[in-house]
C-alpha positions in Angstrom: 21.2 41.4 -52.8 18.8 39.4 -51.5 17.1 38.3 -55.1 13.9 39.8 -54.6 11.7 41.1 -57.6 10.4 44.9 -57.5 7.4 43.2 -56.6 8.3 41.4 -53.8 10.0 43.8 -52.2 7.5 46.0 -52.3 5.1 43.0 -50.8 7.7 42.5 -48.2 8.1 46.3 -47.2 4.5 46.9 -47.3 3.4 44.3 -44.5 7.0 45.5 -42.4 5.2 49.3 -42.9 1.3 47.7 -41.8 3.0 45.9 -38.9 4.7 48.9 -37.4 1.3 51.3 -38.1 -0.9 47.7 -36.4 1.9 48.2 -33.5 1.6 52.0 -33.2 -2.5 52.0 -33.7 -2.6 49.5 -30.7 -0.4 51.3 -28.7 -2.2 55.3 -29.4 -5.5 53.2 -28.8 -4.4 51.7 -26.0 -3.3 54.9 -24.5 -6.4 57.0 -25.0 -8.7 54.5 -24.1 -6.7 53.8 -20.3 -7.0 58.2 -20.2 -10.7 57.8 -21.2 -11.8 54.7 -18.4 -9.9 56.8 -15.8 -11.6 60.2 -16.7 -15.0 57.6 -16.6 -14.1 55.8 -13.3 -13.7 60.0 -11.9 -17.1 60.8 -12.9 -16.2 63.3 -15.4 -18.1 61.7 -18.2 -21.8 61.1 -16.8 -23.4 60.3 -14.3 -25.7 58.2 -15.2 -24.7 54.3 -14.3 -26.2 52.5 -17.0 -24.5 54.5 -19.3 -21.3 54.2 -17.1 -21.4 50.3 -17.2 -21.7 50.2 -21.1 -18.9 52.6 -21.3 -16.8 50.6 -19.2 -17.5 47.3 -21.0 -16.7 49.0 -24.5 -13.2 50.6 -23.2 -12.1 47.6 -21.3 -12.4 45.1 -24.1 -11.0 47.8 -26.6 -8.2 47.3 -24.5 -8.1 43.8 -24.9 -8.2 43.9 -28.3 -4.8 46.7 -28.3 -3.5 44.8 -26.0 -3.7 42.1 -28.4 -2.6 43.7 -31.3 1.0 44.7 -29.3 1.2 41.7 -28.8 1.0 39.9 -32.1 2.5 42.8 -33.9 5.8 42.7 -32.2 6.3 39.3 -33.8 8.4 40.3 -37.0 7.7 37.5 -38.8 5.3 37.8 -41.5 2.5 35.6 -41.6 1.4 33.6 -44.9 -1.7 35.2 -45.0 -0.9 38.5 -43.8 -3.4 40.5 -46.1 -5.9 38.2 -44.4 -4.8 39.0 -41.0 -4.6 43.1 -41.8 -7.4 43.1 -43.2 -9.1 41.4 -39.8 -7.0 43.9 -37.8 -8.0 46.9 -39.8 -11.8 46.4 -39.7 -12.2 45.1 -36.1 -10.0 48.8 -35.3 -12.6 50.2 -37.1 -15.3 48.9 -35.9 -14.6 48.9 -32.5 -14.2 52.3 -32.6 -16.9 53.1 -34.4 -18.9 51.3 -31.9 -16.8 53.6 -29.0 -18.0 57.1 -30.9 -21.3 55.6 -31.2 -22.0 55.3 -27.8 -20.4 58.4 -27.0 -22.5 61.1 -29.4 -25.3 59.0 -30.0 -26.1 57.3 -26.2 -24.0 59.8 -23.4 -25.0 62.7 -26.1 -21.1 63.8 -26.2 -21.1 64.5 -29.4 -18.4 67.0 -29.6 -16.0 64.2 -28.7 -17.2 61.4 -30.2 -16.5 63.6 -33.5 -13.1 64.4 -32.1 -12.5 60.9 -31.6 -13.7 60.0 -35.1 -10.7 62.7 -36.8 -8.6 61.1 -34.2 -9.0 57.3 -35.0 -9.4 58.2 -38.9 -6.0 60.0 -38.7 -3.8 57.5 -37.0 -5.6 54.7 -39.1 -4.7 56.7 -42.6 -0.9 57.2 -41.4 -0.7 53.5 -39.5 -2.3 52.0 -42.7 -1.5 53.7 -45.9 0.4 51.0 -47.3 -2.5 48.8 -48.0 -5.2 50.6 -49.2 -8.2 47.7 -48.3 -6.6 47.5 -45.0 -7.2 51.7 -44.6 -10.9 51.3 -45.8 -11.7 48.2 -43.6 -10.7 50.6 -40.8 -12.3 54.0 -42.1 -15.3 53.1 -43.4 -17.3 52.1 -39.6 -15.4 54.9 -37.8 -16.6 57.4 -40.7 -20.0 55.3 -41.5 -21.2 56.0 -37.6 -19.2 59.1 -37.2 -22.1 60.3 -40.1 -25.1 58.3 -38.2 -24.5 60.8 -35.2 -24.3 63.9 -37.3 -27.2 62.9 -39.0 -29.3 62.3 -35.6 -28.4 65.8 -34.7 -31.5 68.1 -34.9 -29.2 70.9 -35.7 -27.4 70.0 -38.2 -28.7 69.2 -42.1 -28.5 65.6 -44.0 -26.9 67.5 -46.9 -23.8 69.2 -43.7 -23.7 65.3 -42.9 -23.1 64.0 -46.5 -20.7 66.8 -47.0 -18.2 65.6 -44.5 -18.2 62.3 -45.1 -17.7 63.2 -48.9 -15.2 65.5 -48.4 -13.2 63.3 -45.4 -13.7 60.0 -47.8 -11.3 62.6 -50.4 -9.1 64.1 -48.0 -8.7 60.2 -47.0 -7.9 59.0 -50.6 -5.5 62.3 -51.6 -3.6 62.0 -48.2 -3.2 57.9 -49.1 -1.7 58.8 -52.6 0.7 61.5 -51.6 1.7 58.9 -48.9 2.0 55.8 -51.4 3.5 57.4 -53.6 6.4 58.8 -51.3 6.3 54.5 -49.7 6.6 53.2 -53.2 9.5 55.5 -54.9 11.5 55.1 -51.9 10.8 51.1 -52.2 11.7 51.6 -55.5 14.7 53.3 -55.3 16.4 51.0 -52.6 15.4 48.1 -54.9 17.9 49.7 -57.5 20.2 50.6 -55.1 20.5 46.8 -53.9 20.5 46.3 -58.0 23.5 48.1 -58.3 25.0 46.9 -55.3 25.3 43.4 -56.6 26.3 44.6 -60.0 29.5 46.2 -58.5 30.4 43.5 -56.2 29.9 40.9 -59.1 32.2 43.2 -60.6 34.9 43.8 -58.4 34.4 39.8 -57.7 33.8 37.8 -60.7 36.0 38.0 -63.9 33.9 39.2 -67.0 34.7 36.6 -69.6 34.2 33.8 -67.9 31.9 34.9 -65.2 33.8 32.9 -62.3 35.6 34.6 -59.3 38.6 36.7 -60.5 41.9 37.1 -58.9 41.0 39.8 -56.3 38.2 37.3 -54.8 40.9 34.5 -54.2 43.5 36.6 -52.7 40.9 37.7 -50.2 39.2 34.3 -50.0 42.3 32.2 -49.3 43.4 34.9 -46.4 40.4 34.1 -45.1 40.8 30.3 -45.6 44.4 30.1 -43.9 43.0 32.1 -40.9 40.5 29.4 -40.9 43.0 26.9 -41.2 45.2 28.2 -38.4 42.4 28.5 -36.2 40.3 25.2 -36.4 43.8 22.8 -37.5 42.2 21.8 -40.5 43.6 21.1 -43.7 43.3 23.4 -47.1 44.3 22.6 -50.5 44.7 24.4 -53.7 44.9 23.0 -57.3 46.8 25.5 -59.8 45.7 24.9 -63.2 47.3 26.1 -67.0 45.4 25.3 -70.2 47.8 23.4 -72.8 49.2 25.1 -75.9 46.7 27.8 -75.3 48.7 30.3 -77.6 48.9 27.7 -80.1 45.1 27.3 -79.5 44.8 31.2 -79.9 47.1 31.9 -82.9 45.4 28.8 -85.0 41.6 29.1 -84.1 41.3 32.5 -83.4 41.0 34.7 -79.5 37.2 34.7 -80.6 37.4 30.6 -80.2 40.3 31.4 -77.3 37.8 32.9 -75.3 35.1 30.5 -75.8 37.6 27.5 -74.9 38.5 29.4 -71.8 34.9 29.9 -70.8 34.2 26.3 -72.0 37.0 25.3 -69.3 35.7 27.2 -66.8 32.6 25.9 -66.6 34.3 22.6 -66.6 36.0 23.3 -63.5 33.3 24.9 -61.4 30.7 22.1 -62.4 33.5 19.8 -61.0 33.2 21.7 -57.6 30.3 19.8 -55.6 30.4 21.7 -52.7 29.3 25.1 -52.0 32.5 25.7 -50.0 34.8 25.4 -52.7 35.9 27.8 -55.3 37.5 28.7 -58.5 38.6 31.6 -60.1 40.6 33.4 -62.8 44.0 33.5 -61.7 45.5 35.2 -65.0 45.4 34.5 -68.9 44.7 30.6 -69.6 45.2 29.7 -65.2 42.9 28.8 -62.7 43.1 28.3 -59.3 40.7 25.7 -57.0 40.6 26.8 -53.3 39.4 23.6 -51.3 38.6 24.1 -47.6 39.1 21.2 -45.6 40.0 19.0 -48.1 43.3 17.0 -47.7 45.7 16.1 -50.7 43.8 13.0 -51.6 40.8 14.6 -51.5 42.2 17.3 -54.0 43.9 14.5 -56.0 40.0 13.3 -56.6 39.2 17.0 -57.4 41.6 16.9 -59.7 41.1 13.7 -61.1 36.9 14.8 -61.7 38.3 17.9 -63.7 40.4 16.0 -66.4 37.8 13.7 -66.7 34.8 15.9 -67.5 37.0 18.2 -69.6 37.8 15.4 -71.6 33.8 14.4 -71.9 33.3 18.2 -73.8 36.4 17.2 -75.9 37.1 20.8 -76.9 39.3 20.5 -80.4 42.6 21.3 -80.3 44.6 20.3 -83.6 47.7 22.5 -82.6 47.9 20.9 -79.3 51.4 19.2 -79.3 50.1 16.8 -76.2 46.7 15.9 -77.5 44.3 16.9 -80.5 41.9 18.1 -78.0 41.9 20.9 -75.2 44.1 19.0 -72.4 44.7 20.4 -68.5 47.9 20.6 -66.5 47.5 20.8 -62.4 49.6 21.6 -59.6 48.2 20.5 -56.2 49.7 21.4 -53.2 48.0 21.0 -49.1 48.9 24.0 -46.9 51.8 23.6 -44.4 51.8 25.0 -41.0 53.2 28.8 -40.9 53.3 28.8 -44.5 52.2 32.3 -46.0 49.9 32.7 -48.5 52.1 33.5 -50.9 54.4 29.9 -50.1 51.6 28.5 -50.2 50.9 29.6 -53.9 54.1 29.4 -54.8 54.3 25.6 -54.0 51.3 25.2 -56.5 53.0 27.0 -59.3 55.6 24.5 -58.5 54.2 21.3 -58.8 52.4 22.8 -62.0 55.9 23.7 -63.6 56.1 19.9 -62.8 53.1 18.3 -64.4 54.5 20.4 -67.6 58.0 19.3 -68.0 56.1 15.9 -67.6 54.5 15.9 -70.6 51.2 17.7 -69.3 47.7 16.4 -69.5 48.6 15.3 -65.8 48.8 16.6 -62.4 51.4 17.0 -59.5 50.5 16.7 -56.0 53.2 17.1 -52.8 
């Protein structure tokens, strides 16, 4: 998952949704205006050449403008400011249409299709901009704010006809934005719990509960991985085997309560020890661990090693039953992988060299 809040996501998705209806308004406006200049350049609209001229001007940098607009949308980056910029895009869409119908009903007296124009325009701008509802208003409002001037310079028709359709576009507007946000949000919504659950199972099948490290599956797969890695870039790859001391005299005198906290305790230990992002440790079974060091040589995993029994002794984690020390003490088995070894060699000479540090005394480590 990529750690996102609800809220972010929802941020995130919203401009990704604006930027493909900015992208998709350019284009449709781009389109109809090229259909309307050539109808103009064939004579269909008027005749008359003063009206041609301002006709020409309007359309050709409307144009500009999509062009524009394609052209910064196809960036998929979002911008800091990106309500900022949408709402700048939204209102000078709307605006410059509204200025197009204008012309058109109130000027060349076409009003049928300057009104056509403004269902048109109000249409792609409520499905291109749903997602931000200032964004929709900044485009709506001069398209529908003009649209009315022309209808209200009509002799035939009434003030109250022309307050009745903006009223009653301004709610078909605002209920078509609802149903549409609503349908945007619960399907952000629900791929924000999908991606929640996601990384619940994978933490699952990847981490071991008590101690909240990587488990046993993750290292099998991880040191595959590693010893392809190894092969291919002739590199070197260590692993450190490690056993708590005298756990089950730990456990049957202090309790698996305090068992499990001394194994959590040690665990934390261990990956605090880790200083690079490369490296990992996990659960290997009962009171073992395993470090997988990529690129790391055996001295450098002696040091590793070395770093661990040091900061486990700085917690000093009581251990009266211990036989080798009176506090919580570490055995280690480091071993540096050998050409064609398999994995499971390659474990196996760990478990050796930690069957080693225990017949010598433990509270030490074995490397070879």
């Amino acid at each position: 998952m990529d750690g996102l809040t609800l809220t972010q996501r929802i941020n995130k998705v919203t401009y990704k949704n604006l930027r493909i209806g900015f992208l998709w308004s350019s284009k449709i406006s781009l389109m109809i205006l090229s259909l309307m200049l050539v109808t103009l350049w064939l004579n269909h609209f008027t005749n008359d050449s003063d009206i041609s001229f301002l006709l020409t001007a309007q359309f050709t940098w409307q144009m500009i403008l999509s062009v524009f607009g394609i052209i910064y949308f196809n960036r998929s980056a979002e911008p800091s400011n990106y309500r900022l910029v949408s709402a700048f895009y939204s209102f000078t869409y709307g605006l410059s249409w509204g200025a197009t119908i204008l012309i058109l009903g109130l000027y060349a007296q076409f009003t049928l299709l300057s009104e056509v124009l403004a269902n048109l325009t109000t249409m792609v701008a409520l499905l291109g901009f749903y997602t931000y509802r200032n964004a929709l208003y900044l485009a709506v409002t001069p398209i529908l704010a003009l649209g009315t001037w022309i209808t209200v310079k009509d002799e035939h028709l009434t003030l109250l006809f022309s307050f009745e359709k903006f009223m009653i576009t301004l709610i078909i507007i605002e209920s078509g934005r609802r149903v549409l946000y609503r349908w945007f949000s619960s399907r952000v919504q629900q791929e924000h719990e999908n991606k929640r659950l996601l990384k619940e199972l994978n933490q699952l099948a990847s981490h071991d509960q008590l101690t909240q490290i990587k488990n046993r599956r993750f290292f099998q797969i991880e040191l595959e991985k590693q010893i392809k890695n190894t092969r291919r870039l002739d590199i070197p790859l260590s692993l450190i085997l490690i056993d708590i001391d005298h756990f089950k005299t730990f456990n049957d005198s202090q309790g698996h309560i305090a068992g499990d906290e001394c194994l959590k305790l040690v665990a934390k230990v261990i990956d605090a020890s880790l200083l690079r992002g490369i490296d990992s440790v996990s659960r290997f079974g009962g009171e073992e661990f395993v470090v997988l060091l990529p690129n790391t040589n055996l001295d450098g995993a002696i040091l590793v090693a070395q770093r661990i029994q040091e900061n486990l002794a700085k917690v000093a984690i009581d251990h009266p039953a211990s036989h080798t020390s009176h506090l919580v003490t570490i055995s280690q088995g480091i071993t540096t992988y050998e050409e064609s070894q398999r994995s499971t060699q390659f474990i196996e000479k760990a478990d050796h060299n930690l069957y080693d540090a225990k017949k010598s005394g433990r509270n030490c480590y074995i490397a070879a």
